[in-house]
MIZA-203785 format. One record per residue: y, x negated, z of N, C-alpha, C in turn. Coordinates in pm, whole numbers, padded with zeros to 5 digits, always signed. Example, Ala and Ser with C-alpha at 12.3 -4.5 7.8 and 13.67 -1.06 7.14 Angstrom:
BEGIN
-00569-01319+00780-00450-01230+00780-00330-01320+00780 -00225-01285+00708-00106-01367+00714+00003-01290+00787 
***
This chain:
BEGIN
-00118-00084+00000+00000+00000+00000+00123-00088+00000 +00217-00040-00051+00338-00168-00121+00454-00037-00123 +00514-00069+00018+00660-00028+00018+00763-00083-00077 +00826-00001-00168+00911-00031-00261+01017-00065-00170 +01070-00072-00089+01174-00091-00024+01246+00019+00048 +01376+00014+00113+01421+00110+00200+01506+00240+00081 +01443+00330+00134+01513+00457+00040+01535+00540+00151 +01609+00532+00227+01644+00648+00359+01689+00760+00295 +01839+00741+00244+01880+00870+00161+01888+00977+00263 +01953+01088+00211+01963+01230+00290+01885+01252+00296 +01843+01311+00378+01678+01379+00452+01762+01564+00435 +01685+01612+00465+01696+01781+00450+01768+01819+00596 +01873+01891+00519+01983+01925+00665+02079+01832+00625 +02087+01755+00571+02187+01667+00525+02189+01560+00648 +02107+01553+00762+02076+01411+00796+02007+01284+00723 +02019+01175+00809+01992+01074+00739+01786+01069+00735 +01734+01028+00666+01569+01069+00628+01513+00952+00689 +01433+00948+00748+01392+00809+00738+01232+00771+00646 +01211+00640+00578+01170+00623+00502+01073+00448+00556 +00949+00443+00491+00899+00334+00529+00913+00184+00452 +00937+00081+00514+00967-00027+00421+00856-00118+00416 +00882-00198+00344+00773-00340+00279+00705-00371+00423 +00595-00361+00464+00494-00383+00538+00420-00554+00534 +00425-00621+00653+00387-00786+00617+00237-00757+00548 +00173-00653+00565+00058-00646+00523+00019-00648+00348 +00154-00622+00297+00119-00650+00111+00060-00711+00093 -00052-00694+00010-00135-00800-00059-00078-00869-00186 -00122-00972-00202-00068-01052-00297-00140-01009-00437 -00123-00988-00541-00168-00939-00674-00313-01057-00674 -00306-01143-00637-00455-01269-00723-00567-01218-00589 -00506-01152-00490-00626-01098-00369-00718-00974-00446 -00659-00930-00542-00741-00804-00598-00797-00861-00720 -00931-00770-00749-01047-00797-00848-01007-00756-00961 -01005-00801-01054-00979-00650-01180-01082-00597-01254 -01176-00623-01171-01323-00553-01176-01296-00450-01090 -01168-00385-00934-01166-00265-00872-01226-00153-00976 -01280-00073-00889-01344+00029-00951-01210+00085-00964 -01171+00176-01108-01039+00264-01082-01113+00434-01161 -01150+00516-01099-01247+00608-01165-01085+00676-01221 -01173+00797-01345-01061+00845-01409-00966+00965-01360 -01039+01004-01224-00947+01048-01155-00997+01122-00998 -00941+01067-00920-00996+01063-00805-00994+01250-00721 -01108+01250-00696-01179+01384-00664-01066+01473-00529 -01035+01572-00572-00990+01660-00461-01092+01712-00413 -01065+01702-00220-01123+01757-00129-01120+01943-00182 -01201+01977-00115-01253+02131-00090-01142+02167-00002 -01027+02253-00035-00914+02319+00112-00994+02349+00216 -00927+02308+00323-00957+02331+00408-00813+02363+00531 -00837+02508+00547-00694+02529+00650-00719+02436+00793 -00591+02437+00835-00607+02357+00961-00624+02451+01057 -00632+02350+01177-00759+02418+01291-00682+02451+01357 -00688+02597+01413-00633+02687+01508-00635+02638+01656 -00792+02550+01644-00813+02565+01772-00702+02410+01860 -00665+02305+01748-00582+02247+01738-00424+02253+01750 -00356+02357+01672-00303+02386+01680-00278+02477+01790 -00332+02580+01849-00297+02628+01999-00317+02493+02104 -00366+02439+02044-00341+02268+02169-00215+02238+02203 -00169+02208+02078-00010+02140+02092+00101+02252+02098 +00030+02387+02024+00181+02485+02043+00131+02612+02077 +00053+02637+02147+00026+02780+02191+00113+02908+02182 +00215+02890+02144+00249+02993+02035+00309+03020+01910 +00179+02942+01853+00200+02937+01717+00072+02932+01619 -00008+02987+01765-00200+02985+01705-00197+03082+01601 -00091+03205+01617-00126+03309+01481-00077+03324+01395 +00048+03212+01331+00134+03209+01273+00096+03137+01175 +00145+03225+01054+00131+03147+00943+00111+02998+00946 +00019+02886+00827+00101+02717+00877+00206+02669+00805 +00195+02775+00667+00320+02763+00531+00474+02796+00678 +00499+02905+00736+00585+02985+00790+00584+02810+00926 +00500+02778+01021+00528+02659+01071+00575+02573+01035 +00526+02540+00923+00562+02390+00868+00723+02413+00750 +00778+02569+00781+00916+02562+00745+00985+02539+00861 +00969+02604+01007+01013+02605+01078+01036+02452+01128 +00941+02358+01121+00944+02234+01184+01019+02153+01091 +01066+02215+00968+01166+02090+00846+01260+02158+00905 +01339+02270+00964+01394+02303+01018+01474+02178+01127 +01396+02142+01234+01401+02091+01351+01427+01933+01331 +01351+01882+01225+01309+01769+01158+01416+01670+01214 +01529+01688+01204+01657+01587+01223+01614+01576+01357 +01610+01666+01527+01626+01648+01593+01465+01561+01645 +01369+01584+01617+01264+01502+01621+01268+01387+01528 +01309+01318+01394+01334+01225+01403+01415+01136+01490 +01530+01203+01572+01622+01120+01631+01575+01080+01731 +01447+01140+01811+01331+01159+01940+01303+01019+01887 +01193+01033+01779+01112+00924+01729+01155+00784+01729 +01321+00782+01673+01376+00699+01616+01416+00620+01761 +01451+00710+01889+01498+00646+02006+01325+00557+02051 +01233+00548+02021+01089+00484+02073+01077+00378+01984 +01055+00442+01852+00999+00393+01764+00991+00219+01753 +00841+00182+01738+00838+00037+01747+00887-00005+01581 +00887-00185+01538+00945-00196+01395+00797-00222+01329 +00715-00171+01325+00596-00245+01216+00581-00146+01073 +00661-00041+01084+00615+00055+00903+00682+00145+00900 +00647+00247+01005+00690+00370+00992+00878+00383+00944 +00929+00273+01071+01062+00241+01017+01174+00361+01042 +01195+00433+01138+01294+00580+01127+01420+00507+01106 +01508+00590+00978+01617+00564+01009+01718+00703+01015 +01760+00745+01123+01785+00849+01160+01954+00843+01187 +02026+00850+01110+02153+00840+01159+02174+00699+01132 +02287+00658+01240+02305+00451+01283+02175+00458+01411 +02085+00453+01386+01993+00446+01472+01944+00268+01541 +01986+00325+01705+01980+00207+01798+01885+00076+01741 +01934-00014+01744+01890-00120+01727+01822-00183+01830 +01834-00140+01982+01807-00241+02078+01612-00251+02070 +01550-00329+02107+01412-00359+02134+01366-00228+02142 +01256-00189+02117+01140-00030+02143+01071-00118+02267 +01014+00008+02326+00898-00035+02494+00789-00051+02419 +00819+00081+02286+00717+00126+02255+00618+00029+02181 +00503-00048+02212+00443-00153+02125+00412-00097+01981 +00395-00210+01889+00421-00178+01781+00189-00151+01735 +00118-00244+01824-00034-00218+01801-00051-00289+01992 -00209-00194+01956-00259-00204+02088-00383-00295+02081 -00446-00378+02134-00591-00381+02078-00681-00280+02113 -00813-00251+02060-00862-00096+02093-00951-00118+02219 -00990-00255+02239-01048-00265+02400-00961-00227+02494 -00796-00209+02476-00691-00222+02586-00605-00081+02581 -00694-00023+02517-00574+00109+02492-00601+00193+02625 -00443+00211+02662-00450+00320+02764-00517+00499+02752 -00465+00544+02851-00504+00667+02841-00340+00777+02781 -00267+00681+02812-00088+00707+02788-00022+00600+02834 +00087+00613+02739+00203+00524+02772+00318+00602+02805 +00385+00483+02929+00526+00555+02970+00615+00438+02901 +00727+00562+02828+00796+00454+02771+00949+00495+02774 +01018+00353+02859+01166+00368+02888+01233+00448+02797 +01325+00531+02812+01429+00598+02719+01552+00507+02698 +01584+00507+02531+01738+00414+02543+01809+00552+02472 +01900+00493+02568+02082+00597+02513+02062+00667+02378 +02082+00774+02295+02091+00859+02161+02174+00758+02081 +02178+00684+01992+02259+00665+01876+02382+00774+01850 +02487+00689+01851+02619+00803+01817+02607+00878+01728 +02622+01032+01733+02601+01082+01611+02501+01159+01610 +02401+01107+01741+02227+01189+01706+02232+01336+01697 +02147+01412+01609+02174+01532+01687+02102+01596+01810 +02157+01706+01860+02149+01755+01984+02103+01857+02021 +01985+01871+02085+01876+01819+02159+01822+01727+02076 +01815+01585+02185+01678+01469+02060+01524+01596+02106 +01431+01549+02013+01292+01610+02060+01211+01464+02048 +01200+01461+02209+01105+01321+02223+00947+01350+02148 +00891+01244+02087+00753+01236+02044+00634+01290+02147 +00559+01394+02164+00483+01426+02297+00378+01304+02293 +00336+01261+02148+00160+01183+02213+00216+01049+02068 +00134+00985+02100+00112+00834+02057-00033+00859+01998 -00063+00778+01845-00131+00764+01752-00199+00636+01781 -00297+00635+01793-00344+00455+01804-00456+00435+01687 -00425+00426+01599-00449+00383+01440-00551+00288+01373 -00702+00266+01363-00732+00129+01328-00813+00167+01233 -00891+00092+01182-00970+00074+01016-01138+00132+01129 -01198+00234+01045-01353+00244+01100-01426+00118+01092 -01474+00105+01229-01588+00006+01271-01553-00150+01287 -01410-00121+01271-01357-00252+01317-01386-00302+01446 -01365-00410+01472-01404-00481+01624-01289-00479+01722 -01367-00445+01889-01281-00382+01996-01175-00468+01994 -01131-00594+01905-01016-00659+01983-00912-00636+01847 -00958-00567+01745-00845-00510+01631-00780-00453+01671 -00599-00499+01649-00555-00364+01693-00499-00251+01606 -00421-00235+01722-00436-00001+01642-00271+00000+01688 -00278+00073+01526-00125+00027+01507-00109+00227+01555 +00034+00211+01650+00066+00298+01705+00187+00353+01652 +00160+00511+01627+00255+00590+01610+00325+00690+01658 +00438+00682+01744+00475+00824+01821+00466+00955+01731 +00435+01107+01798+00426+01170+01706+00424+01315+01742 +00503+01390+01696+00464+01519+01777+00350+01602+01719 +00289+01641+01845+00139+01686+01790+00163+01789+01715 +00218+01898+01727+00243+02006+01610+00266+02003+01511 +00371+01893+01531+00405+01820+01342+00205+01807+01250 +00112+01673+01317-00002+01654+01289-00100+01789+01262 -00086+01849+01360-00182+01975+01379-00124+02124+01284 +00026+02101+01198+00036+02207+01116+00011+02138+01020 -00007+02021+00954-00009+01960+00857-00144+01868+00789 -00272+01854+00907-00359+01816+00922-00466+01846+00937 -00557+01929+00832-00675+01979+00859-00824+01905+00953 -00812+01826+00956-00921+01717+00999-00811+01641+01169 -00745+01651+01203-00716+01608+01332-00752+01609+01437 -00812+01558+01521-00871+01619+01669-00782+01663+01721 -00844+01747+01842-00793+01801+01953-00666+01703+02005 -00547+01700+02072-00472+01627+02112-00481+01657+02277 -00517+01524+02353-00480+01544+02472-00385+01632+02569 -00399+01704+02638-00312+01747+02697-00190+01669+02757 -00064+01710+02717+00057+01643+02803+00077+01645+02922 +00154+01563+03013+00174+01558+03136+00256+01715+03172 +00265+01710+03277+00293+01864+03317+00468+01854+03334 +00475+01775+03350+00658+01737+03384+00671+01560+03320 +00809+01563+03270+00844+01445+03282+00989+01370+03299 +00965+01293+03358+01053+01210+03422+01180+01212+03333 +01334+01199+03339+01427+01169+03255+01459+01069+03223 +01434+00951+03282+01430+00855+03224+01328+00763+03134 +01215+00835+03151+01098+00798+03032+01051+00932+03026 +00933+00848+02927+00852+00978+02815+00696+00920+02834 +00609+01020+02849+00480+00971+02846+00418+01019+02775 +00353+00925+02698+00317+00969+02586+00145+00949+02565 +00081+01048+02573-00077+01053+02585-00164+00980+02468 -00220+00940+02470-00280+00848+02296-00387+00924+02233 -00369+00946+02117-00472+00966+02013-00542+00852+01976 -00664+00763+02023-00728+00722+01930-00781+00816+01771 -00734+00729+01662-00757+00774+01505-00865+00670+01434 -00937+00661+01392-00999+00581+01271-00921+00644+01140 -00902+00547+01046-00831+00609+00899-00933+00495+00827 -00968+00505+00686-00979+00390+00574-00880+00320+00597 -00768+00321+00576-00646+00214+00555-00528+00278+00683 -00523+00204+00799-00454+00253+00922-00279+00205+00858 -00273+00097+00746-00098+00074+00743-00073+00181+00646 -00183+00250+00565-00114+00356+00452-00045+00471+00548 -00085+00492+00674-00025+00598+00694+00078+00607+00748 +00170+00558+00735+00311+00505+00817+00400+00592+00682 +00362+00590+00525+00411+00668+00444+00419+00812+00481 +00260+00868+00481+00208+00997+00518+00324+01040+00648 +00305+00956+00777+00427+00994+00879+00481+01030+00889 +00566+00966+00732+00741+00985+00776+00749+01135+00648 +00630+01145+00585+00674+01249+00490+00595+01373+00570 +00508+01417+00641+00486+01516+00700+00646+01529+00789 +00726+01440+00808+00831+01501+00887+00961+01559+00766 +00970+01437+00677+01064+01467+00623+01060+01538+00452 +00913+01534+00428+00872+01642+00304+00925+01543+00201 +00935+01446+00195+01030+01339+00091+00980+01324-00037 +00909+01420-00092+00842+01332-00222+00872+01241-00284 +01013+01185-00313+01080+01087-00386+01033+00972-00288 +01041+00981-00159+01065+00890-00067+00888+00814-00062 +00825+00900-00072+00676+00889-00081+00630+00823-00166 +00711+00900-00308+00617+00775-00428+00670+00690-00458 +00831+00685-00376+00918+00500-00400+00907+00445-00322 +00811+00472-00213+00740+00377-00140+00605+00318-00187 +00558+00392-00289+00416+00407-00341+00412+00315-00487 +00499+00371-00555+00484+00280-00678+00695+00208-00721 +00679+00155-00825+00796+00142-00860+00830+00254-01002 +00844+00315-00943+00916+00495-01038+01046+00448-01051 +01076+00502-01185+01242+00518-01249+01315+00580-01154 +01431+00560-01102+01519+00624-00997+01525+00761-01017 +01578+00741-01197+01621+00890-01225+01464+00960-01185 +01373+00945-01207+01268+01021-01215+01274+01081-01025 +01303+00959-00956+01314+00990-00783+01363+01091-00769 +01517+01089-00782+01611+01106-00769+01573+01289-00795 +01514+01312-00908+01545+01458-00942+01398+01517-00849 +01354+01417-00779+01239+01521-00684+01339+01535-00490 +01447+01472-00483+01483+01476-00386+01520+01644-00335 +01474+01641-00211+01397+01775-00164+01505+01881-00191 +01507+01993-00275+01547+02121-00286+01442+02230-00320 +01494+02316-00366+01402+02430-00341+01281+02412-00500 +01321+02356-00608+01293+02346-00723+01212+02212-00733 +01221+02130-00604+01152+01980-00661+01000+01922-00726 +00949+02055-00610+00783+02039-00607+00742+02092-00744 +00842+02194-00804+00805+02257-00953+00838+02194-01057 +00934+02117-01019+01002+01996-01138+00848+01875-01080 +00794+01808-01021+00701+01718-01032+00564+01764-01068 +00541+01903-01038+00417+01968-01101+00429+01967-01233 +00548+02003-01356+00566+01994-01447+00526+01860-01533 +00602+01741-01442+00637+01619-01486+00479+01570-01508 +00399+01627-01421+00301+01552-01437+00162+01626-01509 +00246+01734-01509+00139+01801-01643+00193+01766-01798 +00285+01729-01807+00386+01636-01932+00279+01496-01975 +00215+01560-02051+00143+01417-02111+00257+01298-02140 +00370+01384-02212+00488+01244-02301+00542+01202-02172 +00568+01248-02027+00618+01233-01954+00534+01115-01834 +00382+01128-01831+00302+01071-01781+00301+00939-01869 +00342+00946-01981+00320+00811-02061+00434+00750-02048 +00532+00838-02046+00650+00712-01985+00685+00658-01845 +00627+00723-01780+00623+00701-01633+00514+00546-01639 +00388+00620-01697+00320+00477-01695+00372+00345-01778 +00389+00363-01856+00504+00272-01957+00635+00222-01848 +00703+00272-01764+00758+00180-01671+00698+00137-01557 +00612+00186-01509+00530+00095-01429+00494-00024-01479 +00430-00019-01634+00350-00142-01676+00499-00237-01705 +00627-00208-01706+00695-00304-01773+00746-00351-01650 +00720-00255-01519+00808-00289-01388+00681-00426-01344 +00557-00386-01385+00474-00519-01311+00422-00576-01443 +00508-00643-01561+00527-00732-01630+00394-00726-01715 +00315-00591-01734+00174-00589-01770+00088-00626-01727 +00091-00699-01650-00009-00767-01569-00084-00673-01478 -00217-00694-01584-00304-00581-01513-00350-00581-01375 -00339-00737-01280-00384-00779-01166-00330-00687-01097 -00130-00714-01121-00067-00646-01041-00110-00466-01038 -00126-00444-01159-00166-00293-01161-00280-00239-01104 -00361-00323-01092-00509-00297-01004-00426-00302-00861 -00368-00379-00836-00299-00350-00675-00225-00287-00640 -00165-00210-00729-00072-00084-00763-00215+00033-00735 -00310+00047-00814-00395+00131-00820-00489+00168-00660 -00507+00018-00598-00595-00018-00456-00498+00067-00326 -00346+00023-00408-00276+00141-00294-00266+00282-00277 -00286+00260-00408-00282+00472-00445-00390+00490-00381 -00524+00427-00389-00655+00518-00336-00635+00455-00198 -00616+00371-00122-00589+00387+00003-00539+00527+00062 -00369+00536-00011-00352+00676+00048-00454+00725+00040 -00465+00823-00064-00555+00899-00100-00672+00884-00014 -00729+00782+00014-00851+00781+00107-00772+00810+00245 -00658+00812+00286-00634+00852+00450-00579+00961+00423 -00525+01058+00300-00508+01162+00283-00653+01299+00313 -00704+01262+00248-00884+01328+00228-00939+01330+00387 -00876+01218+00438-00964+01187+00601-00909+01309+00711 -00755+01300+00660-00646+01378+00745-00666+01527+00689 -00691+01544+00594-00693+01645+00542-00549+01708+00463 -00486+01627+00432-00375+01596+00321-00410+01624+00158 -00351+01594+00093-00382+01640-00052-00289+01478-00121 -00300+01405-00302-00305+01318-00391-00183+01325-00568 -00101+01254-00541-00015+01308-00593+00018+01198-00796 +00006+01065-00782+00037+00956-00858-00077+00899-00953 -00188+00929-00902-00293+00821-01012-00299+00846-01113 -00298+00956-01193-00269+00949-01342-00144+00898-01387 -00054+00868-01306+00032+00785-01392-00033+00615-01332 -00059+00578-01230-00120+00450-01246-00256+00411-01327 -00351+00512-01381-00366+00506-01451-00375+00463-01605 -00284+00549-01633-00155+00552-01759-00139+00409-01785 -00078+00370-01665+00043+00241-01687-00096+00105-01691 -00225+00166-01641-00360+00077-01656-00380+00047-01820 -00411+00162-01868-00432+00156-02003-00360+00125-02091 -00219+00130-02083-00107+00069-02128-00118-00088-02116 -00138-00114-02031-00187-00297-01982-00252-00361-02042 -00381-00271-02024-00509-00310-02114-00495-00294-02206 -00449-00239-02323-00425-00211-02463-00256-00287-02487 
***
């Protein structure tokens, strides 16, 4: 997975969005095979609605409610729970940029090892960033993140997170710990989700777009896309119908892939590592129970390479 760089941009509500940046974890183009398997198009899961019994976990009243009708209500709120997030948030991916959001040190560690993970963390509160909006909504539980069957001293990269956000948006999520019954004003305790994912750094994308719905922000973190092409998915009411189009546009899929292949110089190496990131998502999408948005144009921009 290969953060294109910082695209914060307006987030919905006309706050600032936050968006994930270049991760130390990039792989270098000569680390990938160009023997990767790249099949001709990677299989959608069977729908599956998310779990009620989950969802009355984290919001008990919201077990009978639509999750389309939730998950408007929570882009709703979105600014004031990023600004939550953004006051914890450690620096390894996820990255909030919420406003002029505080610079000082996070408590919050950025990975745990998985022999050492607590049962919760309490983590100091710093001052709102000028500007935040008002009420912040602190993160209730912490994500502790690692690759299946890795060894107890890997660590698990941690994500604050509010469970409702996960549990309207996440068919496959476990149960979330119960929260503390009160908490303190000067910290936040935050209960841990141990997660297994295929790829634990792809989901720092997924994160920030279950909060902020960013499609632009998603696939210019994902591939290197034409601005203009970004630019016209930035979130309004019409975006998701303008990219369903775009990508049923054969002439449109060929030029999309046609700047990919000229953005990574043809070089099919690089495009196989363009391709290894797409199915990463995609493999922690399928796990979460998420849905797959780009491979026919990486694809595209494959065969373009090769020919």
């Amino acid at each position: 997975m290969s953060y294109r760089g910082d695209r914060g941009g307006r987030g919905e509500g006309g706050g600032r969005g936050f968006a994930p940046l270049r991760p130390a974890w990039i792989r270098q183009p000569n680390l990938i095979s160009p023997d990767f398997p790249a099949p001709r198009k990677l299989d959608r899961p069977q729908f599956t609605d998310i779990s009620r019994d989950t969802l009355a976990a984290a919001a008990p009243e919201l077990a009978t409610v639509p999750a389309e009708f939730i998950r408007q209500g929570l882009r709703a709120k979105a600014p004031q729970m990023q600004a939550g997030i953004a006051a914890l948030a450690p620096s390894h991916g996820t990255l909030i940029k919420t406003l002029n959001c505080n610079t000082a040190p996070s408590h919050l560690p950025p990975s745990i090892p998985r022999s050492h993970l607590p049962q919760a963390l309490a983590i100091p509160l710093r001052a709102p960033p000028p500007g935040a909006p008002s009420p912040l909504s602190y993160p209730t539980h912490a994500l502790a993140i690692g690759s299946k069957g890795a060894k107890d001293s890997a660590p698990q990269l941690v994500f604050p997170v509010h469970a409702v956000v996960l549990a309207a948006h996440c068919a496959n999520i476990p149960r979330f710990p119960a929260p503390p019954r009160s908490r303190a004003s000067a910290s936040v305790t935050l209960p841990i989700l141990p997660l297994s994912l295929p790829s634990p750094q792809a989901f720092s994308i997924l994160h920030a777009f279950m909060y902020t719905h960013r499609i632009d922000a998603a696939l210019g973190a994902l591939l290197p896309f034409p601005p203009a092409f970004l630019e016209a998915l930035v979130p309004s009411p019409s975006s998701n119908a303008r990219l369903a189009a775009a990508l049923a546009s054969g002439s449109t899929r060929h030029e999309l892939g046609a700047h990919l292949c000229a953005a990574s110089s043809g070089n099919l190496t690089t495009l196989m590592t363009h391709a290894a990131h797409v199915r990463e998502l995609w493999q922690d999408m399928v796990a979460l129970g998420l849905y797959d948005l780009a491979w026919e144009v990486v694809l595209g921009a494959m065969n373009l390479a090769a020919h």
